[in-house]
CHARMM-style PDB file with segment names, atoms N, HN, CA, C and O in Angstrom:
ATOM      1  N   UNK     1     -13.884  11.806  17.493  1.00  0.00      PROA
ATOM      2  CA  UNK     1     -12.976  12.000  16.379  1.00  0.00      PROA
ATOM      3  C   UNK     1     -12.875  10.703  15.576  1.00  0.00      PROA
ATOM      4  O   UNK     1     -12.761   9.615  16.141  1.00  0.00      PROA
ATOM      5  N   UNK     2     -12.921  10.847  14.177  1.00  0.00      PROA
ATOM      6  HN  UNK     2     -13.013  11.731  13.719  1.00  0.00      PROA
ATOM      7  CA  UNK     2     -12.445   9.566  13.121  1.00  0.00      PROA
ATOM      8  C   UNK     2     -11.466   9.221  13.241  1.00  0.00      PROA
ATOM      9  O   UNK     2     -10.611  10.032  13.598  1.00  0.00      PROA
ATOM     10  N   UNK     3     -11.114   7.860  13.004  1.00  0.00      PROA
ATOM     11  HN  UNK     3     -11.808   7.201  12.714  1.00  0.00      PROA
ATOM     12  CA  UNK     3      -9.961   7.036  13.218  1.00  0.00      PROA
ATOM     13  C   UNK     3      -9.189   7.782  11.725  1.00  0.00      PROA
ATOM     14  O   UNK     3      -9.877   7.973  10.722  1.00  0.00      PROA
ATOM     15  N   UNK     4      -8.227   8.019  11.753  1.00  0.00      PROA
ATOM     16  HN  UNK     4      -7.669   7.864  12.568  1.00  0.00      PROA
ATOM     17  CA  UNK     4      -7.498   8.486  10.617  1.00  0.00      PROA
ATOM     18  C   UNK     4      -7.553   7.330   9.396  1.00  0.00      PROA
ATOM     19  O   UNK     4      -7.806   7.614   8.225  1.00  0.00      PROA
ATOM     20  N   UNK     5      -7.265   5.954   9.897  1.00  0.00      PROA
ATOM     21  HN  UNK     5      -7.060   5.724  10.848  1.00  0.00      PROA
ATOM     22  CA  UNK     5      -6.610   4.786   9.019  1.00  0.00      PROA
ATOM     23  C   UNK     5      -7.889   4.185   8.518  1.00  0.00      PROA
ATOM     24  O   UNK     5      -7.791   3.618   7.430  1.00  0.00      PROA
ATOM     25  N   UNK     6      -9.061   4.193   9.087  1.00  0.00      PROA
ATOM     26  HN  UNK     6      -9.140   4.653   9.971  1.00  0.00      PROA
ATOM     27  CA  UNK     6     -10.609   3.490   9.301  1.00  0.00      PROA
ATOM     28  C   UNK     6     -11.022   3.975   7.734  1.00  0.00      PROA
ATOM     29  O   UNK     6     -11.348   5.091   7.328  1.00  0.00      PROA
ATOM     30  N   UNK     7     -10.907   2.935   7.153  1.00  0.00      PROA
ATOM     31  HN  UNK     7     -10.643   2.028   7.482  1.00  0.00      PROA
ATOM     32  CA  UNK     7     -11.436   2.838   5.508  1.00  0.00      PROA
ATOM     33  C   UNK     7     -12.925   2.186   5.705  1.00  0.00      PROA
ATOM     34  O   UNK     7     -13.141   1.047   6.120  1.00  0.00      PROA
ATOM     35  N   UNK     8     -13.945   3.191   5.301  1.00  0.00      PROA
ATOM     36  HN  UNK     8     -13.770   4.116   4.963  1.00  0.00      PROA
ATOM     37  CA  UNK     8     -15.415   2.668   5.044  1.00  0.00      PROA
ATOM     38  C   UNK     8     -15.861   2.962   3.908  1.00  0.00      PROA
ATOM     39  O   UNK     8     -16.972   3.493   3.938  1.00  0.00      PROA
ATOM     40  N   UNK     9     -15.245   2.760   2.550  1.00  0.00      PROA
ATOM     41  HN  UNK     9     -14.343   2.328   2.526  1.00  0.00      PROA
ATOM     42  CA  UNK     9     -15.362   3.322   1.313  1.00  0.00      PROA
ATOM     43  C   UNK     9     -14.593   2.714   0.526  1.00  0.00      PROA
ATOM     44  O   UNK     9     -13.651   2.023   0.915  1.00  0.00      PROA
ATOM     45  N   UNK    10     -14.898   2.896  -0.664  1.00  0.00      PROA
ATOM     46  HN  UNK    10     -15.662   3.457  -0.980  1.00  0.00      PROA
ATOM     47  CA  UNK    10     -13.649   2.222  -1.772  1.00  0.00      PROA
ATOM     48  C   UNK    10     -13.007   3.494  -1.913  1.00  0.00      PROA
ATOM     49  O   UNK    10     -13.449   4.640  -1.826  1.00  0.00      PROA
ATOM     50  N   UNK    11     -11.425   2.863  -2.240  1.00  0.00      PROA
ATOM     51  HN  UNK    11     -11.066   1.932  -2.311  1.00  0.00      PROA
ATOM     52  CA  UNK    11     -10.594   3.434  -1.732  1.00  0.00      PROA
ATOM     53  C   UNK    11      -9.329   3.150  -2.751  1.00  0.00      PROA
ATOM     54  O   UNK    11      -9.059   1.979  -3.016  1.00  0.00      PROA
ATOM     55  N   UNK    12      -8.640   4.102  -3.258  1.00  0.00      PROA
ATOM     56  HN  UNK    12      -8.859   5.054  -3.043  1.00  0.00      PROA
ATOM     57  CA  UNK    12      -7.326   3.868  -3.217  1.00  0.00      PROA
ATOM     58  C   UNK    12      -6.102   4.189  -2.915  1.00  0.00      PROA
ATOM     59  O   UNK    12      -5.845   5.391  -2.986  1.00  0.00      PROA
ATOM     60  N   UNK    13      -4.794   3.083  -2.421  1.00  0.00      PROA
ATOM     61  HN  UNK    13      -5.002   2.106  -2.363  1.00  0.00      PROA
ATOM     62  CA  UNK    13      -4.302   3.569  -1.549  1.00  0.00      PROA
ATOM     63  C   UNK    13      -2.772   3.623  -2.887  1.00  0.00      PROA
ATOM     64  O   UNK    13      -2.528   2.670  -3.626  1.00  0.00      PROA
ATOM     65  N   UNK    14      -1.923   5.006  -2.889  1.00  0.00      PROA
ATOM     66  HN  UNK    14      -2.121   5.781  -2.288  1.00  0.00      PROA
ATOM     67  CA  UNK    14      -1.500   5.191  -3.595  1.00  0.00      PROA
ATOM     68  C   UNK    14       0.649   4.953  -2.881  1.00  0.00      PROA
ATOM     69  O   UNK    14       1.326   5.869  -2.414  1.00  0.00      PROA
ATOM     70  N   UNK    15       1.014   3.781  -3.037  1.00  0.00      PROA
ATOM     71  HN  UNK    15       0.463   3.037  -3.416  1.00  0.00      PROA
ATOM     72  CA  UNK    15       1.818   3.322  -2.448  1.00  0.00      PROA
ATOM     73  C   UNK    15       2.970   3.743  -3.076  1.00  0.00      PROA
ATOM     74  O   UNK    15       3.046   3.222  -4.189  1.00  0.00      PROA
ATOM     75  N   UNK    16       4.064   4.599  -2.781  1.00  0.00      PROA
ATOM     76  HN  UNK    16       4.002   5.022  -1.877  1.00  0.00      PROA
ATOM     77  CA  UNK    16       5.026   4.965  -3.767  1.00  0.00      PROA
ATOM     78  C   UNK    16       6.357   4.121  -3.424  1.00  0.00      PROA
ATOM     79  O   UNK    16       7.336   4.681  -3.917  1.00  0.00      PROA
ATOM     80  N   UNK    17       6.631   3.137  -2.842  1.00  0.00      PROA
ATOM     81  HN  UNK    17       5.836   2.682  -2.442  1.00  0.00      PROA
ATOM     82  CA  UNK    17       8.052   2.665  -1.968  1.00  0.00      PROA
ATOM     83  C   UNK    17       8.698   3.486  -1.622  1.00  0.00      PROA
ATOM     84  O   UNK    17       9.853   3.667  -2.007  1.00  0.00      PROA
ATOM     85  N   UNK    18       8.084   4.180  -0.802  1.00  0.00      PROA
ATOM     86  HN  UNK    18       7.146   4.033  -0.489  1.00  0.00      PROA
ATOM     87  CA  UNK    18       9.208   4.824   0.176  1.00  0.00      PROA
ATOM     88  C   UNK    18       8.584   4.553   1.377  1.00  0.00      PROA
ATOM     89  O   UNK    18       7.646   3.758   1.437  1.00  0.00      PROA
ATOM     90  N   UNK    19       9.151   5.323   2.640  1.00  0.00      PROA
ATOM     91  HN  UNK    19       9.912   5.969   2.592  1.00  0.00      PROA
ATOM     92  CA  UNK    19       9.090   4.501   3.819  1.00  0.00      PROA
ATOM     93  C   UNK    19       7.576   4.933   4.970  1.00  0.00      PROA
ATOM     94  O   UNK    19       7.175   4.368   5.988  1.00  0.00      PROA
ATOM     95  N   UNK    20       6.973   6.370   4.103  1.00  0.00      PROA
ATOM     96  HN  UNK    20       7.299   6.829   3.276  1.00  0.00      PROA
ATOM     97  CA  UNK    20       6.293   7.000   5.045  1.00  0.00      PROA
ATOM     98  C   UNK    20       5.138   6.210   4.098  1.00  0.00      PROA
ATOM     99  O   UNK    20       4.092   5.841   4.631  1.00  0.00      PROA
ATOM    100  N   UNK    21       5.376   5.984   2.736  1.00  0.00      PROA
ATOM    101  HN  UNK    21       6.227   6.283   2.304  1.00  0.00      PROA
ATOM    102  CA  UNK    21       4.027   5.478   2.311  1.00  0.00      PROA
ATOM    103  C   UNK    21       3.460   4.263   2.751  1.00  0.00      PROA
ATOM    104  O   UNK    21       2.264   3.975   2.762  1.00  0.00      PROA
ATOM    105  N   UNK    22       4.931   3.208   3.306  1.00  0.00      PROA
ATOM    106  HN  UNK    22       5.903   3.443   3.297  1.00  0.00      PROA
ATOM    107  CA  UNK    22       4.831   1.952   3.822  1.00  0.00      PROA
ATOM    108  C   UNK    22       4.101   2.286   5.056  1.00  0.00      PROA
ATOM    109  O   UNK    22       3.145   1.617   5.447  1.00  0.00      PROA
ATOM    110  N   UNK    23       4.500   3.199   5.594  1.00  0.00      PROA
ATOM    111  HN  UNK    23       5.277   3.743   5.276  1.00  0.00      PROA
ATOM    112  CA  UNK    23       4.004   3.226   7.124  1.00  0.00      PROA
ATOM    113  C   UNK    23       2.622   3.469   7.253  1.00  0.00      PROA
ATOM    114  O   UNK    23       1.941   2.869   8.086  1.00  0.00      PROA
ATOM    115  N   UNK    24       1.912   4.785   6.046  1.00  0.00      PROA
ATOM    116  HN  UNK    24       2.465   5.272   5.370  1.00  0.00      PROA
ATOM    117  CA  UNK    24       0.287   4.572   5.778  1.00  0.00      PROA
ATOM    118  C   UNK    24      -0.074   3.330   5.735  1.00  0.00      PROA
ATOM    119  O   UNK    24      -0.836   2.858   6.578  1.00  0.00      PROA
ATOM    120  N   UNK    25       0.456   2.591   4.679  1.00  0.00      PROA
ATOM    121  HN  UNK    25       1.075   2.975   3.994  1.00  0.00      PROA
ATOM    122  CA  UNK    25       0.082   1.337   4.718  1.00  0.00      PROA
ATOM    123  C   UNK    25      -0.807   0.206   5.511  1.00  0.00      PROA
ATOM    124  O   UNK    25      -1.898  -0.364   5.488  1.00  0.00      PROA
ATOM    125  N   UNK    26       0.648   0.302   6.353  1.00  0.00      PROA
ATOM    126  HN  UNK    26       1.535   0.765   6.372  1.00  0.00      PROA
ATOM    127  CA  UNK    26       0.766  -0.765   7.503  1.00  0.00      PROA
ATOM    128  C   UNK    26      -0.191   0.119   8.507  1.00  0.00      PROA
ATOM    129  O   UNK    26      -1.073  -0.559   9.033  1.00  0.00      PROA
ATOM    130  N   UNK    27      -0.179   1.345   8.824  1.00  0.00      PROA
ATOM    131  HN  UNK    27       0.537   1.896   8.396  1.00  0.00      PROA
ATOM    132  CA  UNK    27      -1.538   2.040  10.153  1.00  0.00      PROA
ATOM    133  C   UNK    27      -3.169   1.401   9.353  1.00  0.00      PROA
ATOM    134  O   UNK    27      -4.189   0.940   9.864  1.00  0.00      PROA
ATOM    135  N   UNK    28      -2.744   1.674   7.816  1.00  0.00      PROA
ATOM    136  HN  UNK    28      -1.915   2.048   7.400  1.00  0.00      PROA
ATOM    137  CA  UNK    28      -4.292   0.903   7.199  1.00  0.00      PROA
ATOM    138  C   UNK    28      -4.433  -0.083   7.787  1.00  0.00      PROA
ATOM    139  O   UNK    28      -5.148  -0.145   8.787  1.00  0.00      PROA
ATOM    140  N   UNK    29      -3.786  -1.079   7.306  1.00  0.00      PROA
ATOM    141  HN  UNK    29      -3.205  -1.029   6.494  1.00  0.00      PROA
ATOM    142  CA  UNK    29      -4.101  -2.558   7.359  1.00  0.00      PROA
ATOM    143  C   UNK    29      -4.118  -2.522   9.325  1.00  0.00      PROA
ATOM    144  O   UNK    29      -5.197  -2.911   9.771  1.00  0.00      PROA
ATOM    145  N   UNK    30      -3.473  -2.268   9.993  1.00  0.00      PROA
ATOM    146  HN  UNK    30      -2.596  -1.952   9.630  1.00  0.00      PROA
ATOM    147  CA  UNK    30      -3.851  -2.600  11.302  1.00  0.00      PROA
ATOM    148  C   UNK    30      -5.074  -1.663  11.871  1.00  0.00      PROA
ATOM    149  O   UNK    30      -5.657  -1.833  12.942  1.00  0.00      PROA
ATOM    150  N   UNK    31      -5.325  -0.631  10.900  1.00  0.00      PROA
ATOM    151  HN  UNK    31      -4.851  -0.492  10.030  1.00  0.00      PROA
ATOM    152  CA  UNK    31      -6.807  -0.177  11.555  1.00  0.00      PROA
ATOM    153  C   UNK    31      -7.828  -0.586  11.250  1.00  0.00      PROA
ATOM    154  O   UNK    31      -8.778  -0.473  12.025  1.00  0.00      PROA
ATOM    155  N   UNK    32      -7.954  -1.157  10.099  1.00  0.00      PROA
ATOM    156  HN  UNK    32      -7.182  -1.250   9.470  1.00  0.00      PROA
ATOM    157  CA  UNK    32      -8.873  -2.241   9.411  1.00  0.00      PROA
ATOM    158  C   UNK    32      -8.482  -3.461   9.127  1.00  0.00      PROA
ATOM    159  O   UNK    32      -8.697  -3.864   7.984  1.00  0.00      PROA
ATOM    160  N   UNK    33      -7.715  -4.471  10.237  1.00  0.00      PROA
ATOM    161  HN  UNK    33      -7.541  -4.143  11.166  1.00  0.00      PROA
ATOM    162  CA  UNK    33      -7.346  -6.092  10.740  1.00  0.00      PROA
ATOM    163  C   UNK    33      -7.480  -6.562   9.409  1.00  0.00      PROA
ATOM    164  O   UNK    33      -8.247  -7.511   9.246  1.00  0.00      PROA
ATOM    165  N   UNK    34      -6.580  -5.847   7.904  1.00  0.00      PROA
ATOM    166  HN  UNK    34      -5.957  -5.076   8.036  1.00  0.00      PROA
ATOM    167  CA  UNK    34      -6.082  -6.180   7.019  1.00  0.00      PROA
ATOM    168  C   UNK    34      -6.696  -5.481   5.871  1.00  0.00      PROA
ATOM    169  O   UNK    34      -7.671  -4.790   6.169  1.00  0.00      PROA
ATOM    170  N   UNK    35      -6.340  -5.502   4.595  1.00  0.00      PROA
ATOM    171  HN  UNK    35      -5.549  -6.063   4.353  1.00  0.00      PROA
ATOM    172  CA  UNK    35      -6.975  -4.594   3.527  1.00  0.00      PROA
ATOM    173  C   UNK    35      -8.290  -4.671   3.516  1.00  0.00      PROA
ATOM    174  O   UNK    35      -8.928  -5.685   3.233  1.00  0.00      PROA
ATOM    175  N   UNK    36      -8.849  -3.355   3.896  1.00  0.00      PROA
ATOM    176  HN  UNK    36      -8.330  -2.532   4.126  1.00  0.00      PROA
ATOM    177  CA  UNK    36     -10.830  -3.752   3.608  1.00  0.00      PROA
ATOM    178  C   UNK    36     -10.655  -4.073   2.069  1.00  0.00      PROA
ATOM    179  O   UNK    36      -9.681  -4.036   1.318  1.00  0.00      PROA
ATOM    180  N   UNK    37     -12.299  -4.481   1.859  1.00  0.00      PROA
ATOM    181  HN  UNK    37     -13.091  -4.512   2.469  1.00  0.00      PROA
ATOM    182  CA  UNK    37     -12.816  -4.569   1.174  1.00  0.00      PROA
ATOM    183  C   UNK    37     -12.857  -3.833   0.318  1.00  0.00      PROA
ATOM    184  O   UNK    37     -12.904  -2.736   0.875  1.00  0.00      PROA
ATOM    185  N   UNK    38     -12.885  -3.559  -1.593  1.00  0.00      PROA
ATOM    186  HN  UNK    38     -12.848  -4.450  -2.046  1.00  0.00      PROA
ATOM    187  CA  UNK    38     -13.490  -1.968  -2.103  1.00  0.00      PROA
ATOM    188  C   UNK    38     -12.266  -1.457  -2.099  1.00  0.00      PROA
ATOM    189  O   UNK    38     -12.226  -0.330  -2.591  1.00  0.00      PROA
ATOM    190  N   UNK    39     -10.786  -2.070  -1.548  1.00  0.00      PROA
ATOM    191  HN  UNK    39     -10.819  -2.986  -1.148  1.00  0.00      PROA
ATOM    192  CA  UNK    39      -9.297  -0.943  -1.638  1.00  0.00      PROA
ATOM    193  C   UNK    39      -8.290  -1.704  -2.411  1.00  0.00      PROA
ATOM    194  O   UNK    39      -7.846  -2.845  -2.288  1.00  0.00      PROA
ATOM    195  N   UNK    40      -8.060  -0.741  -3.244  1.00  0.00      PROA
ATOM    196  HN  UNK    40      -8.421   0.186  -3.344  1.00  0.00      PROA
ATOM    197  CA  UNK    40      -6.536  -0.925  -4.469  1.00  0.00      PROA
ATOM    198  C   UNK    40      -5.566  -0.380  -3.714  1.00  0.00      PROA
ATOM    199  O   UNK    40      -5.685   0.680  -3.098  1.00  0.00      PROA
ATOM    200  N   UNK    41      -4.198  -1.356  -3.749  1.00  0.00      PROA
ATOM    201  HN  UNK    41      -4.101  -2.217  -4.250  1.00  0.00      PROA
ATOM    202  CA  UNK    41      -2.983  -0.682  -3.491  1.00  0.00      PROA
ATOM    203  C   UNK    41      -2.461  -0.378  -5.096  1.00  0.00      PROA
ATOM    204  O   UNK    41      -2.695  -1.154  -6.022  1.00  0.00      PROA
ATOM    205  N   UNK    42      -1.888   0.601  -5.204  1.00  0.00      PROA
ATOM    206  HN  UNK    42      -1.698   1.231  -4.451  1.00  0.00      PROA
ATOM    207  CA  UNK    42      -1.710   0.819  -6.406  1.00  0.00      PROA
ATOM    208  C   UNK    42       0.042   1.250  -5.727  1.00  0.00      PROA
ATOM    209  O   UNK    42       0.389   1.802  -4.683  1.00  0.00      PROA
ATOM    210  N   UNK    43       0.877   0.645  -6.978  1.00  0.00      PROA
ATOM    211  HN  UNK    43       0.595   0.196  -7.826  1.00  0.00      PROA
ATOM    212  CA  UNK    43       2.141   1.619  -7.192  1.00  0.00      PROA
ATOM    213  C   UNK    43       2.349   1.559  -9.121  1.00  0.00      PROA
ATOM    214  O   UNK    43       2.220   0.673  -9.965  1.00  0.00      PROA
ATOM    215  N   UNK    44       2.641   2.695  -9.143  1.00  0.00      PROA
ATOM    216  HN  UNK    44       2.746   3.416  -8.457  1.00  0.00      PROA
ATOM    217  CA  UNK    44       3.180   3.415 -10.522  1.00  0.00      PROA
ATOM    218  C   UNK    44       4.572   3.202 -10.560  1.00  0.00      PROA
ATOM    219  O   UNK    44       5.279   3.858  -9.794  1.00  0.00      PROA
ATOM    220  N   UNK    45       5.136   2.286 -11.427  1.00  0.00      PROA
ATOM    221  HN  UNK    45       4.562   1.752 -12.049  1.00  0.00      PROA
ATOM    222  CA  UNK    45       6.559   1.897 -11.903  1.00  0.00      PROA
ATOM    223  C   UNK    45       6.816   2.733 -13.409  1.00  0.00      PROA
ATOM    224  O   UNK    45       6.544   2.382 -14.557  1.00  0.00      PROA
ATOM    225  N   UNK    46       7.476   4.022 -12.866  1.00  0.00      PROA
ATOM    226  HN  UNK    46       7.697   4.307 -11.933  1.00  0.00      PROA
ATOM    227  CA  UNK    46       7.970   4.737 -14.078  1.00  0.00      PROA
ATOM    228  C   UNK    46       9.011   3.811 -14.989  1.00  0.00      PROA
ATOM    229  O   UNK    46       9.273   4.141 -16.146  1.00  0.00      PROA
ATOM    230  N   UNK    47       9.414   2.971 -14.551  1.00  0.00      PROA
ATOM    231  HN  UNK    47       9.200   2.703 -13.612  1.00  0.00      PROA
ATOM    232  CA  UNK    47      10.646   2.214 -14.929  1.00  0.00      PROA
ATOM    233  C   UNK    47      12.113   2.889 -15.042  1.00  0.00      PROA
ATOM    234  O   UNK    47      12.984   2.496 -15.818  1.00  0.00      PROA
ATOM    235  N   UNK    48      12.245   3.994 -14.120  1.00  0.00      PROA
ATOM    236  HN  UNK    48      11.537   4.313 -13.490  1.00  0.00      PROA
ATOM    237  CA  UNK    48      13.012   4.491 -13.783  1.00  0.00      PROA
ATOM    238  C   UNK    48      13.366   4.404 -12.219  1.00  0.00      PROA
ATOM    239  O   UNK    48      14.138   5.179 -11.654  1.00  0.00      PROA
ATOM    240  N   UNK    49      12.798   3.521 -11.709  1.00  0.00      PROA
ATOM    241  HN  UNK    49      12.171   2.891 -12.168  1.00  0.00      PROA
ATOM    242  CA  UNK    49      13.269   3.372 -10.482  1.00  0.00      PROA
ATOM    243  C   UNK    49      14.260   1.886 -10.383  1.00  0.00      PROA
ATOM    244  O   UNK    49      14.031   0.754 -10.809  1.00  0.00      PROA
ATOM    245  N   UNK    50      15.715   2.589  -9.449  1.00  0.00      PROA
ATOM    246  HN  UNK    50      15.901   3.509  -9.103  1.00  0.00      PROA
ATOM    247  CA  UNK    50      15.966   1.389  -8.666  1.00  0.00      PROA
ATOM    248  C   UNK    50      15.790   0.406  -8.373  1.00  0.00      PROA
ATOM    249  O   UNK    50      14.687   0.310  -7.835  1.00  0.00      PROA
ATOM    250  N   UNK    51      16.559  -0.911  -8.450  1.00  0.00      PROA
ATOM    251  HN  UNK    51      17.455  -0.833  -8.887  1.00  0.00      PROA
ATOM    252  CA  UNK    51      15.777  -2.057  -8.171  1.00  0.00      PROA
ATOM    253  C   UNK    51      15.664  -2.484  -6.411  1.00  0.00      PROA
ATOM    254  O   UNK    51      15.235  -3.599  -6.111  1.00  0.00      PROA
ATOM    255  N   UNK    52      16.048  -1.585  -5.425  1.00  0.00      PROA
ATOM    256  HN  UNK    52      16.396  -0.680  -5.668  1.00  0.00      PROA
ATOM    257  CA  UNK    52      15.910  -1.365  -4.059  1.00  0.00      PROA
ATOM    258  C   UNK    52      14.199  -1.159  -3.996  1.00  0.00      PROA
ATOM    259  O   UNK    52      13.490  -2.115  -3.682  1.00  0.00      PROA
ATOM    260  N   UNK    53      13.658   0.079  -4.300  1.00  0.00      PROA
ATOM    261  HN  UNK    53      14.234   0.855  -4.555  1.00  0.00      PROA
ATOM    262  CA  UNK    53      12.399   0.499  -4.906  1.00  0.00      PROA
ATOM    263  C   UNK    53      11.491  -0.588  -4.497  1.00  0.00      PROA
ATOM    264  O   UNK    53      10.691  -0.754  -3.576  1.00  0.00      PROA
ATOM    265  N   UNK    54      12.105  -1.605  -6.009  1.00  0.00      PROA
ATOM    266  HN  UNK    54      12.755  -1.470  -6.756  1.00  0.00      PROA
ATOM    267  CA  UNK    54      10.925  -2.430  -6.365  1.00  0.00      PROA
ATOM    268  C   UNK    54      11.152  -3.848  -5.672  1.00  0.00      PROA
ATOM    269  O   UNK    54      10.118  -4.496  -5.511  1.00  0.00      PROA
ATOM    270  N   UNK    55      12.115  -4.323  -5.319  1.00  0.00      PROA
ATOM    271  HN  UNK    55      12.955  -3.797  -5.450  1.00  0.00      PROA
ATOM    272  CA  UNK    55      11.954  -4.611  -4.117  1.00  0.00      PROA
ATOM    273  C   UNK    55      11.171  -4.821  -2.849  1.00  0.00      PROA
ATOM    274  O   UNK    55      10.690  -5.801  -2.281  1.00  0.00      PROA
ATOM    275  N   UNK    56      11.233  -3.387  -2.598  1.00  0.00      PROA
ATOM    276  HN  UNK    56      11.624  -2.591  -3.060  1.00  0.00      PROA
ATOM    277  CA  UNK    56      10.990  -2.984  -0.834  1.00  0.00      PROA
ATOM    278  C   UNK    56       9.086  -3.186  -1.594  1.00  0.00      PROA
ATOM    279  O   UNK    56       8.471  -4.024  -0.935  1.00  0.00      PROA
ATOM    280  N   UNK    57       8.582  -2.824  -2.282  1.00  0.00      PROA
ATOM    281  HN  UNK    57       9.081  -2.143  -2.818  1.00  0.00      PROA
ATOM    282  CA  UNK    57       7.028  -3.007  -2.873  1.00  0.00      PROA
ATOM    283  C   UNK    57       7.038  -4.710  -2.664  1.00  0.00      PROA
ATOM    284  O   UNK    57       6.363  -5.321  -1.835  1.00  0.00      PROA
ATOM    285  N   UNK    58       7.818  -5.191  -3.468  1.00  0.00      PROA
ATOM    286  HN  UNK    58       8.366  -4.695  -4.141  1.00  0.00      PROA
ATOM    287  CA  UNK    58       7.439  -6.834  -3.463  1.00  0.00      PROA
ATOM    288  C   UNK    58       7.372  -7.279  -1.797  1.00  0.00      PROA
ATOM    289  O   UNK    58       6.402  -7.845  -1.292  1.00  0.00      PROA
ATOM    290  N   UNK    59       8.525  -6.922  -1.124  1.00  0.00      PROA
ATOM    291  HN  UNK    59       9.313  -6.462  -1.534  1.00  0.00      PROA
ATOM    292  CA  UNK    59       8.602  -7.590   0.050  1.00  0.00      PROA
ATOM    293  C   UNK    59       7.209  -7.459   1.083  1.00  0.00      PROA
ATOM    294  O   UNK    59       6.525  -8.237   1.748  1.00  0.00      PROA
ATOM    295  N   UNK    60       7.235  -5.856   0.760  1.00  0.00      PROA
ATOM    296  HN  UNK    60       7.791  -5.224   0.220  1.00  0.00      PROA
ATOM    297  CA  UNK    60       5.803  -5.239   1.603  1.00  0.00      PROA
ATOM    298  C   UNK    60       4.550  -6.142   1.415  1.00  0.00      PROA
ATOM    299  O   UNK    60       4.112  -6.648   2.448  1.00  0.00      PROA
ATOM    300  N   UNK    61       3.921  -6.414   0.268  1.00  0.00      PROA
ATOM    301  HN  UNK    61       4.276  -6.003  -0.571  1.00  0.00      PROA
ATOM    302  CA  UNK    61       2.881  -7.537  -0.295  1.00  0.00      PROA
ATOM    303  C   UNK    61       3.410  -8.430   0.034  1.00  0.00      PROA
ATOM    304  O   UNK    61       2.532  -8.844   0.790  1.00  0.00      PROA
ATOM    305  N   UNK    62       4.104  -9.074   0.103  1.00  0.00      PROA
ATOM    306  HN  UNK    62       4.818  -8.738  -0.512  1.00  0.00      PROA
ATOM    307  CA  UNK    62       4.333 -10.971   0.514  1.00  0.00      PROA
ATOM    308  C   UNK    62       4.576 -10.572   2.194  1.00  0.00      PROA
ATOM    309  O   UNK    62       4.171 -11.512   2.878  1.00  0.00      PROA
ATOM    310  N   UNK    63       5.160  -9.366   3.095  1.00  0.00      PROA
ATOM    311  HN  UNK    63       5.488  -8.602   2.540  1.00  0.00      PROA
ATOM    312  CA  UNK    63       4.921  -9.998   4.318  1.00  0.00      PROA
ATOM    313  C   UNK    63       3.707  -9.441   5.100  1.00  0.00      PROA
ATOM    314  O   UNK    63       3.295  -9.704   6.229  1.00  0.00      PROA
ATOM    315  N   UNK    64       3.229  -8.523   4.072  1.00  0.00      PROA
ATOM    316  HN  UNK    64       3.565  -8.309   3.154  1.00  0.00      PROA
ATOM    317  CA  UNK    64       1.429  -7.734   4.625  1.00  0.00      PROA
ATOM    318  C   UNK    64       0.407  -8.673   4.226  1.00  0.00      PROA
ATOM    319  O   UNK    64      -0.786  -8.684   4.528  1.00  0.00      PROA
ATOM    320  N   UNK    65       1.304  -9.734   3.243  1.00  0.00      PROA
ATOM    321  HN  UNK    65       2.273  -9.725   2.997  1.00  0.00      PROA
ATOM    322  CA  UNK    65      -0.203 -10.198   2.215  1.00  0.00      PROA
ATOM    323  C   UNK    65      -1.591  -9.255   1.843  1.00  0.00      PROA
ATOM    324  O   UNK    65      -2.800  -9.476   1.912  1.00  0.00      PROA
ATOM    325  N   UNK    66      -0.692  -7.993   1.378  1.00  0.00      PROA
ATOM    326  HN  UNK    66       0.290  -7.814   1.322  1.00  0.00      PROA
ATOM    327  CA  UNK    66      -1.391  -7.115   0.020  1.00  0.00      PROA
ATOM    328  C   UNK    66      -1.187  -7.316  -1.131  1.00  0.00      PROA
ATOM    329  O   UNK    66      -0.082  -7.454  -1.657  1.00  0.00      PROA
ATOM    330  N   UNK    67      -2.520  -7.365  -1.783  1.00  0.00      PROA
ATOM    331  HN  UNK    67      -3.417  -7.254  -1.356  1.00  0.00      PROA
ATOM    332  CA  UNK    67      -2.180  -7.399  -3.287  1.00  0.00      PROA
ATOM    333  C   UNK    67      -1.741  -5.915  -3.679  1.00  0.00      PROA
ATOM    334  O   UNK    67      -2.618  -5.070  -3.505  1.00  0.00      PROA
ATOM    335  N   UNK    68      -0.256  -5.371  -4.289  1.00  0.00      PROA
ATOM    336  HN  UNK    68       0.457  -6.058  -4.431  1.00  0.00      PROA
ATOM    337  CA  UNK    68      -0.359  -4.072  -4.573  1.00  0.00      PROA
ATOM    338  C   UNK    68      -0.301  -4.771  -6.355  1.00  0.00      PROA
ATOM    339  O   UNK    68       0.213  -5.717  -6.952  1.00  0.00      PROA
ATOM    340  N   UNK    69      -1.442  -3.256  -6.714  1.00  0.00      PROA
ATOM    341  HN  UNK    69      -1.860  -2.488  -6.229  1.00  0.00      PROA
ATOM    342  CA  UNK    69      -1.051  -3.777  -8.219  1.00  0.00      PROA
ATOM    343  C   UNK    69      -0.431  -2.068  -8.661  1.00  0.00      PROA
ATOM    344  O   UNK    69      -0.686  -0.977  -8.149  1.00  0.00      PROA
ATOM    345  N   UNK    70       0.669  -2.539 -10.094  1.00  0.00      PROA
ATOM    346  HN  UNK    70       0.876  -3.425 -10.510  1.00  0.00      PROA
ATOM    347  CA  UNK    70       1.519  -2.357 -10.422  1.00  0.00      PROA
ATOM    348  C   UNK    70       1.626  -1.776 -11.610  1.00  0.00      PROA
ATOM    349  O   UNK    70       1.531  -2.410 -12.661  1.00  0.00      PROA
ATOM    350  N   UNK    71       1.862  -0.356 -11.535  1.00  0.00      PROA
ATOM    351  HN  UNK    71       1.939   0.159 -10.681  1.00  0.00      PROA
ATOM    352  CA  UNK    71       0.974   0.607 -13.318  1.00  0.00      PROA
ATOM    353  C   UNK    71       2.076   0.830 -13.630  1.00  0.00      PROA
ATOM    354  O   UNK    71       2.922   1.222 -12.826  1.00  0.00      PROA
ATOM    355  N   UNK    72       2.339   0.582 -15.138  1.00  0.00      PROA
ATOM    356  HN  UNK    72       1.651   0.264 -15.790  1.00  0.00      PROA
ATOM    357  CA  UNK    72       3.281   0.999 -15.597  1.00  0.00      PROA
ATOM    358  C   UNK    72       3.149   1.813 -16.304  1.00  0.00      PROA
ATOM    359  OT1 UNK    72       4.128   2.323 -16.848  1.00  0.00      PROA
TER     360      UNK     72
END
């Protein structure tokens, strides 16, 4: 059976700040011993979100050291 989290492809990973998307996340990065190669974290800032939200995105990148980039 395939590892669920095992990225061998470019890839993007579509991060919304909430808590189950964090948790894809984080099974990525520890199934592949940090962001492969070839993968975008992407989050979409409607600019209608909360500043909790955007936040919990910043904190996630500075303590995963992911670059998520940020569509407005």
């Amino acid at each position: 059976m395939r590892a669920p989290f095992k990225i061998d492809h470019p890839t993007c990973i579509s991060f919304s700040a909430g808590r189950t998307s964090a948790y894809m996340l984080w099974r990525v990065l520890q199934a592949n011993g940090g962001l492969p190669a070839d993968t975008l974290v992407c989050f979409a800032n409607s600019g209608k979100e909360a500043e909790a939200p955007l936040r919990f995105v910043r904190e996630c990148a500075e303590r995963w050291q992911v670059p998520v980039h940020w569509l407005e």
